[in-house]
N, C-alpha and C positions, 0 to 999 in steps of 0.2 A: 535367470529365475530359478532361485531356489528352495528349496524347503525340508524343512527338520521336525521328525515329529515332536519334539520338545524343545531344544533352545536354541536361538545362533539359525534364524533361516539363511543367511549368509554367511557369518563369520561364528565360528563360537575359539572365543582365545583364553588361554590356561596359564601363557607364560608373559611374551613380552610382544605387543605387536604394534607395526607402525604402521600407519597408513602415506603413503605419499602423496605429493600431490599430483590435481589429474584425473585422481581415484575417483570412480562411480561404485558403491554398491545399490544395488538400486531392486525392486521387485522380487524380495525377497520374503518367505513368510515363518513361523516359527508356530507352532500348534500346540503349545505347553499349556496344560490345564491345573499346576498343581504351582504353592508358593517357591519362587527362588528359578521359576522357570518364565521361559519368552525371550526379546529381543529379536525382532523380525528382520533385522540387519545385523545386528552383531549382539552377539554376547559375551561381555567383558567379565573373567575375575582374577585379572592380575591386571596390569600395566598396559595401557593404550594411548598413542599420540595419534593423531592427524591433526595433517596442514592441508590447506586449499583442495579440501576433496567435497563432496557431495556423497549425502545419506541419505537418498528421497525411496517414495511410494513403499515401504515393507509394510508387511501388518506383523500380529501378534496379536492369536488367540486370550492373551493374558495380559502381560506388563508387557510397555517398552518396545511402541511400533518401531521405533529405527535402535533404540540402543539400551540396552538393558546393562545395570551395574554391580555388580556384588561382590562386597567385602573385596571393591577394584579402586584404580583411577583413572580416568581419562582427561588426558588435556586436549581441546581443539582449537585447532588457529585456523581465521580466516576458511572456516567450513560452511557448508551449507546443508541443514536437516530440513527436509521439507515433506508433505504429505505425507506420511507415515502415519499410522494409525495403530492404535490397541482396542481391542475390547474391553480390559479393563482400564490401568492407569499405566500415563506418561505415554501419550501419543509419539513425544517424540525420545524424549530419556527415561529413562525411571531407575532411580538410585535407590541401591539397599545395602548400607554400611560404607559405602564408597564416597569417592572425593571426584568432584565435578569441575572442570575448567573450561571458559566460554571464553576467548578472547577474537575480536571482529570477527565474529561468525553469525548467522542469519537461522534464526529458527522460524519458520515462516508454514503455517496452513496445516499444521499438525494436527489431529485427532484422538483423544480419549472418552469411552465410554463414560470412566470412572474420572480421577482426578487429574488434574494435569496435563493440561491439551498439549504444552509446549513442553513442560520440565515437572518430573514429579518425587519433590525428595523425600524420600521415605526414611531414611537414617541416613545421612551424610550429610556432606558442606559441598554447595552448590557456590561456584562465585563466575559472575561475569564481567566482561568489561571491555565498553566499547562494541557493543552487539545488539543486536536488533531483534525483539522478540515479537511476531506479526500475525495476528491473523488465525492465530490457534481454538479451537473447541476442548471445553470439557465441560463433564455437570460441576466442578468444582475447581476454582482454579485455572481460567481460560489460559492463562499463558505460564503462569508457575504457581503448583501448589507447595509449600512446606512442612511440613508433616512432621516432621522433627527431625531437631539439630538445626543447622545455619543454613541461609542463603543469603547471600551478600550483592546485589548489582551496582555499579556505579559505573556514569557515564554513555549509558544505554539506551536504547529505545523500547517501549513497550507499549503495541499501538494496536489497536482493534481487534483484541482477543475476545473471545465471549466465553461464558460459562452460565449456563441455563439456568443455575442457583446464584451463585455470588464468587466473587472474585475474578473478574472478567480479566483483570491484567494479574493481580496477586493475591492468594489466599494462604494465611498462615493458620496453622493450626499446632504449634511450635508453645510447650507454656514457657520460657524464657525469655527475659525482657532483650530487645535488639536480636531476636534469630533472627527474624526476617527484615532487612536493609535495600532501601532503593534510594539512593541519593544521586544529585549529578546527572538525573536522568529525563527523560520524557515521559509522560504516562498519558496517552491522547485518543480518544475514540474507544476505547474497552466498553462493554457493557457492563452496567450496575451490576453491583457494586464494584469499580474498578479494582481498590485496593482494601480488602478487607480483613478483619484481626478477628476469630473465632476465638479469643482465649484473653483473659484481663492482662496479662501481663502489657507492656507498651510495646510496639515495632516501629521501625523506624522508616519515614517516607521523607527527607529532610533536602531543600533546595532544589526540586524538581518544577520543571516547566507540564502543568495539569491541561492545557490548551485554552486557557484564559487567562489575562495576568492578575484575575479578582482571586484568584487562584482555586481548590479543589473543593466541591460542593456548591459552586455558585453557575450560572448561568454560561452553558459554552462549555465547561469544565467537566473535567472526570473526576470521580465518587471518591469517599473514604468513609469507612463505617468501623466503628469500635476503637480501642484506645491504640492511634496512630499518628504519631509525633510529625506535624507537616509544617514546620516552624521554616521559615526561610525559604517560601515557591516563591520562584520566578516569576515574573511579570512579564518579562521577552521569551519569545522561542530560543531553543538551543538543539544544536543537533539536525540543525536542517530541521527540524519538525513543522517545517510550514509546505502550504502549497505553494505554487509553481505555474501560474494561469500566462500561456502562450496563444499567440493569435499569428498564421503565415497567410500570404494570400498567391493564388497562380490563376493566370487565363488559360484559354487551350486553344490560342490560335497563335500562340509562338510570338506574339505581341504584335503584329500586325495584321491586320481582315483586312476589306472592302467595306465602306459604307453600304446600308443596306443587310448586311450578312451578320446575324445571332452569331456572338459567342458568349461564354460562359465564364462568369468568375466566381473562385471557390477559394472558401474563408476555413480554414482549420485550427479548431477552439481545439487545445490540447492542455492535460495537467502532467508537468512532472517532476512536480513535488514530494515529498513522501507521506501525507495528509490530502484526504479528500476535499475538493472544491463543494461547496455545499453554497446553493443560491435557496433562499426560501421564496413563499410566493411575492409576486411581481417584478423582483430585485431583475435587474436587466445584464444578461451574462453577455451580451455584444452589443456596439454600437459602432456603423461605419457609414461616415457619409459618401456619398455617391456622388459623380458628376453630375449636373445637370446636362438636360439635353437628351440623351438617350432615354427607350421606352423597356421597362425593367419585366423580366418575369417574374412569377410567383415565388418565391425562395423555398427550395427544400432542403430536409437536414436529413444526412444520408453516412452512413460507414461509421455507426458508433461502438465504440468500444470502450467497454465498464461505466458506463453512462447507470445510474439509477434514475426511476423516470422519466425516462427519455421521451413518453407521449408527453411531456408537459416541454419540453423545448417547442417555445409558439415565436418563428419567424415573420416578418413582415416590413415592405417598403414603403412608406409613408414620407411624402416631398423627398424623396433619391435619398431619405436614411432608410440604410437597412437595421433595424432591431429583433434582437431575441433577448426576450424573458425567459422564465418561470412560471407557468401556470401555475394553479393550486394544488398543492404537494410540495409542491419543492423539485431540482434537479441537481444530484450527486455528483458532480465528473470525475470517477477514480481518480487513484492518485498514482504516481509514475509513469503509467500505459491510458490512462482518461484522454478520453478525444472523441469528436464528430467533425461531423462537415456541414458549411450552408454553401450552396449551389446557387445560382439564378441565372437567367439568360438577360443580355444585356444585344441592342437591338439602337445603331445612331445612323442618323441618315446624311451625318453633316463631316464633311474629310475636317480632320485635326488630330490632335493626339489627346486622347481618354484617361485622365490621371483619378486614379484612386488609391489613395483618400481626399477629397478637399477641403476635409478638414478635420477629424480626426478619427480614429480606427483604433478603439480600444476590445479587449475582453475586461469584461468587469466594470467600467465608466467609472461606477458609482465608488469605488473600495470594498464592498461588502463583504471579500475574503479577506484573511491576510494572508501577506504574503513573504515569504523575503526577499523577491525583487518585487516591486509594484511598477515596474515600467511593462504594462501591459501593452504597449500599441504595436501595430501591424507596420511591416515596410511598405513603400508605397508600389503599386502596379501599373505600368503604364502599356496600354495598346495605340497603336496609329490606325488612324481609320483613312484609309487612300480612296479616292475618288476612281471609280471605276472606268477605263479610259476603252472609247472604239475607234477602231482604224477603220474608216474608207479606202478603197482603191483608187487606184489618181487612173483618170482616164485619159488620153491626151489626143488630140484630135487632130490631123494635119492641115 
C-alpha cells in the first residue's frame, strides 16, 4: 500500500517500464488535484508493457484509478484491471495524448465519478482486441467513454456496464465520423443507453451480437441512440456470450442407509456462463422427478450465491416431482460463480435401490434461457435402502 501526494500511488514511470508477469500492483492511491495529475497504480509518460499481471483496488483523487496516460503508451497482454476507482474520470485508465493497447485482457468492476468507468480517452487511440470490458460504473460511459481521437474494439466483450446518464457500454463524444468502432464484438446487459453518439457525425457499431438475434433496440437487446451504423448484428451468440445452466445431484449417506432412516438429496442449480440466467415470473428454473415410494420433506434452497431475488425461488414436491419456479419478480442467477441449492429429506420404508431421476432432471425444462449448451439434465443418483437385519442368540439345551 502506497501513496503519492500527486501522481503514480504505486508506480510513476519517466522512461521505459515493463511489467512482468505474476505482477500485483494492487492498493495503491495517488492524491492529485490539478490536470495531468493521478493514477492510483501507475502513472505512465513514456513507454509501458505488461503481460499477465494484475492492476486491482488503487484510487485516485482525480484521473485514472489504476492507470493514468500522458503524452505515453501502454500495451497490455492478457492483464487484469479491476476495482480501481477515480474520483474524477477513467475508473480504470484515463489517456491524455497517449496510445492505449488492450489485447485478452479483463477490465472488470472499475469506478469513475466522472466519465469512463472502465477506459476514458481523452486525447489518444484506444484499441482492444479480444478482451472483456465487465461490470464498470461511471456518469458517462459505463464501460468506455471517447472524448476524442479513436477508439477502435473488435472481437470483444462488453457486458453489464452502467452509466447513470447514457452510455452504459459506449459513449462517444469524438466529432469525427468512425472514432469510435465496436465490431466483431458482444455488447449484452449495459444499461440504457448501451451504445450512445453525443455528436452527428456516424460511429461505427457494425456485426456485433446485442443479446437478441432481432437485434439492438428490440426486446431482450441492448440500446443504440444517435447516428450509429449497426448494419450486419448477429442473430447467434459469439464469444461465449451466452449462459451456462448446470444441474449436479449428491445424497449424504454415501449411497447406502437402512430402510426407515432420513437421508437428504441436494440438487445444485449453478450458472457458468458469462451472461446472467434471468427466469421471469412463473417460468420453472428445476424439474426432477422423484421415485415413487418414499415420503418426501419440505424442500429448502440454501448457499446462494449472486442469486438476484433469491426470496422468489419457490420449491415444492408435488406426486415425487420436485419443482422450483420464479415467483413474481423474476430470479437472476449470476453468471460464472451463480449457484444455490435444493435440499429435502427423503424417508422409504421398502429395502431396494432409490434411483433419481425416473424420468427426467432438468434445470430450465421449458428452454426460457439460451444457452450454448442446452443439455441441462442432472446425472442420475442412486442410494440402496438395506432391510435392517437382528441377530438372536442361539440357545441350545442339552
Amino acid at each position: 500500500y502506497n501513496i503519492a501526494n500527486t501522481s503514480g500511488g504505486g508506480i510513476y514511470n519517466w522512461a521505459t517500464l515493463e511489467i512482468q508477469a505474476g505482477s500485483l500492483i494492487s492498493s495503491n492511491e495517488a492524491f492529485g488535484t490539478e490536470e495531468e495529475q493521478g493514477g492510483g497504480g501507475i502513472y505512465n509518460d513514456d513507454t509501458m508493457t505488461a503481460t499477465g499481471s494484475i492492476i486491482s483496488d488503487n484510487r485516485s483523487s482525480s484521473d485514472g484509478g489504476g492507470l493514468y496516460l500522458w503524452a505515453a503508451s501502454a500495451t497490455l497482454d492478457n492483464c487484469t484491471v479491476s476495482g480501481n476507482f477515480a474520483s474524477g474520470g477513467g475508473g480504470g485508465f484515463y489517456l491524455l495524448g497517449s496510445d492505449l493497447s488492450l489485447d485478452n485482457s479483463v477490465i472488470i468492476s472499475n469506478t469513475a465519478t466522472g466519465a469512463g468507468g472502465g477506459i476514458l480517452n481523452d486525447a489518444g487511440t484506444t484499441t482492444l482486441n479480444g478482451s472483456t470490458v465487465r461490470e464498470n460504473t461511471a456518469a458517462y460511459g459505463g464501460g468506455i467513454y471517447n472524448g476524442y481521437y479513436t477508439t477502435t474494439v473488435t472481437g470483444s466483450r462488453l457486458l453489464y456496464n452502467t452509466a447513470t446518464t447514457n452510455g452504459g457500454a459506449v459513449y462517444n463524444n469524438e466529432e469525427i465520423d468512425a472514432a469510435t468502432g465496436v465490431t466483431g464484438s458482444c455488447i449484452v446487459g449495459n444499461s440504457d443507453i448501451a451504445f450512445y453518439n453525443n455528436r452527428d457525425e456516424q460511429q461505427i457499431a457494425t456485426g456485433n451480437w446485442w443479446g437478441a438475434g432481432t437485434g439492438p433496440n428490440t426486446s431482450g437487446a441492448d440500446t443504440v441512440l444517435g447516428d450509429v451504423d449497426i448494419s450486419g448484428y448477429l442473430t447467434e451468440p459469439i464469444l461465449d456470450c451466452t449462459s451456462d445452466l448446470q444441474v449436479g445431484k449428491t445424497n449424504d449417506t454415501g449411497g447406502q442407509t437402512i430402510v426407515g432412516s432420513p437421508f437428504h438429496w441436494t440438487l445444485t442449480i449453478s450458472n457458468t456462463g458469462l451472461l446472467n440466467a434471468s427466469f421471469e415470473t412463473g417460468h420453472v428454473i428445476l424439474e426432477d422427478n422423484l421415485p415413487e415410494g418414499p415420503s418426501y420433506g419440505t424442500p429448502a434452497v440454501n448457499n446462494l450465491v449472486d442469486i438476484t431475488n433469491s426470496a422468489n425461488i419457490a420449491c415444492t414436491i408435488n406426486q415425487n416431482t420436485l419443482t422450483c419456479e420464479a415467483l413474481a419478480g423474476g430470479v437472476i442467477i449470476g453468471s460464472v460463480t451463480g449457484s444455490f441449492e435444493v435440499s429435502f429429506s427423503v424417508t422409504s420404508d421398502t429395502p431396494g435401490t432409490l434411483v433419481n431421476p425416473t424420468g427426467i432432471c432438468r434445470v430450465d425444462p421449458d428452454g426460457h434461457v439460451d444457452e450454448g449448451d442446452e443439455d441441462n439434465s442432472c446425472p442420475a443418483d442412486f442410494v440402496e435402502m438395506t432391510a435392517l437385519a437382528i441377530y438372536l442368540p442361539m440357545v441350545i439345551r442339552e
